[in-house]
N, C-alpha and C positions, 0 to 999 in steps of 0.2 A: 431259832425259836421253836420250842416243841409244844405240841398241844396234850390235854389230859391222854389222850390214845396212845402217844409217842410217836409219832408221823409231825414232821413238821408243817407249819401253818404256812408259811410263808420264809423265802427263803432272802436276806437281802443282801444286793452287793453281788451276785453272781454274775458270770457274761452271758448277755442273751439273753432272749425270754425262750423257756417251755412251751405255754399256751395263754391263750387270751382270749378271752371271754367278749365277747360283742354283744348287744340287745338291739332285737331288729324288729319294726312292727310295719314294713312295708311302707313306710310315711317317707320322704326324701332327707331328711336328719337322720332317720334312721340308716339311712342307703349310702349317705354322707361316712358313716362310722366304720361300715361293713367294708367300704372301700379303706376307708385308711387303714383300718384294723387288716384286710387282707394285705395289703401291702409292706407294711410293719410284720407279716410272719410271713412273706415272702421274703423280705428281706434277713431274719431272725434263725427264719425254717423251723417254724412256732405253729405250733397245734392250734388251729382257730376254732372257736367253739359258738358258735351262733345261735342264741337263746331267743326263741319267740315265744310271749307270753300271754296267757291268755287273761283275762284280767276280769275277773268274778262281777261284773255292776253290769245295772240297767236291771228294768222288768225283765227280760229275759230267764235271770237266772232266781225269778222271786218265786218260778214254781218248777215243781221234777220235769215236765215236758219240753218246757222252753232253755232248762241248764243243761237237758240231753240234746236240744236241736244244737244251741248254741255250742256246746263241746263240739259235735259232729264238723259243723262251719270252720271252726278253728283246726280240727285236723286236716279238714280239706285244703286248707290256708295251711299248713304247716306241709301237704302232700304235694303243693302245687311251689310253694317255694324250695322244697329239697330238687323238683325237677327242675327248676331254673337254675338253682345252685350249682347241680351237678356239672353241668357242663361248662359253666361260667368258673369256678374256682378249677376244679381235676384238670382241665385243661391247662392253670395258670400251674401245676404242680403242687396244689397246698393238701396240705394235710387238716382237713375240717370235720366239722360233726355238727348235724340241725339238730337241737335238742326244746323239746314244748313243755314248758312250764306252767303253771296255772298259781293265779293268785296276783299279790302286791308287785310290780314290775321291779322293785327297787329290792325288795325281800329277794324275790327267786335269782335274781341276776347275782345277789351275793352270794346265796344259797351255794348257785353251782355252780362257781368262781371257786369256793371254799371245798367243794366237793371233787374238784377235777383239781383242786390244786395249780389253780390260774396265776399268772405273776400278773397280772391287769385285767379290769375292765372296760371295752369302749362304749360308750355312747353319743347318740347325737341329741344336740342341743334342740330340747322342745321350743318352739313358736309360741308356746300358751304359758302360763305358770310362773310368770316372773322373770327375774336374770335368767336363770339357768331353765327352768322349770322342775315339774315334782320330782321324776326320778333323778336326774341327777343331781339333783341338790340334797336329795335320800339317801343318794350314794355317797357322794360328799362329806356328809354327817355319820355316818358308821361304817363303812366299808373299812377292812384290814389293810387291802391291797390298792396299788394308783388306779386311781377314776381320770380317764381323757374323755373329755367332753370335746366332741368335733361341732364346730358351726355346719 
């Protein structure tokens, strides 16, 4: 399947996966995903891509001062999970990459699944939000590519 660019969007029916896309917000669902998703591109030898999102609500970002602290807090959160990562995943031999996204958690996680050219998304299963809760049930609803929702 080619997209308007001529790169293809997604490829189906191949053996193996590439890379895969994970969404991680430090919550234990979310840690639930990271593991399986690592494990599945150990097993695969699959480019793991770990998106942490920063996600635009609250007073915080209602004036310039508080959207710059609060940006700052989320890199520090994105500086202090690349050093945990490091030693946790290189160790296990994977091939990863922390990447910080900002906005809708269900948007960006598509976003740059479709930009890195991901065969899957993982996520873990929100505690709030219904069966599934919002992102994954966002993802569910328009994503191109398989969405695994981990308990």
């Amino acid at each position: 399947m080619e997209a308007e660019n001529g790169r293809p969007r997604f490829e189906i029916g191949k053996d193996g996966l590439g890379s895969i896309v994970v969404g991680y917000d430090d919550t234990p669902p979310s840690l639930h995903a990271l593991a399986w998703a690592a494990g599945l591109a150990r097993r695969d030898s699959a480019r793991l891509i770990i998106v942490y999102v920063e996600v635009f609500s609250g007073p915080a970002y209602w004036v310039g001062a508080g959207a710059v602290a609060s940006t700052e807090a989320a890199d520090e959160v994105v500086s202090e999970l690349h050093t945990r990562f490091e030693s946790l995943l290189t160790r296990e031999g994977l091939d990863w990459e922390l990447l910080h996204g900002k906005g809708d958690p269900a948007g960006v996680l598509e976003a740059i699944a479709e930009q890195q050219r991901a065969d899957s998304i993982v996520v873990g299963r929100s505690r709030h939000g219904g069966l599934l809760g919002s992102v994954p049930k966002s993802l569910l609803a328009k994503a191109t590519r398989p969405i695994v929702v981990v308990p």
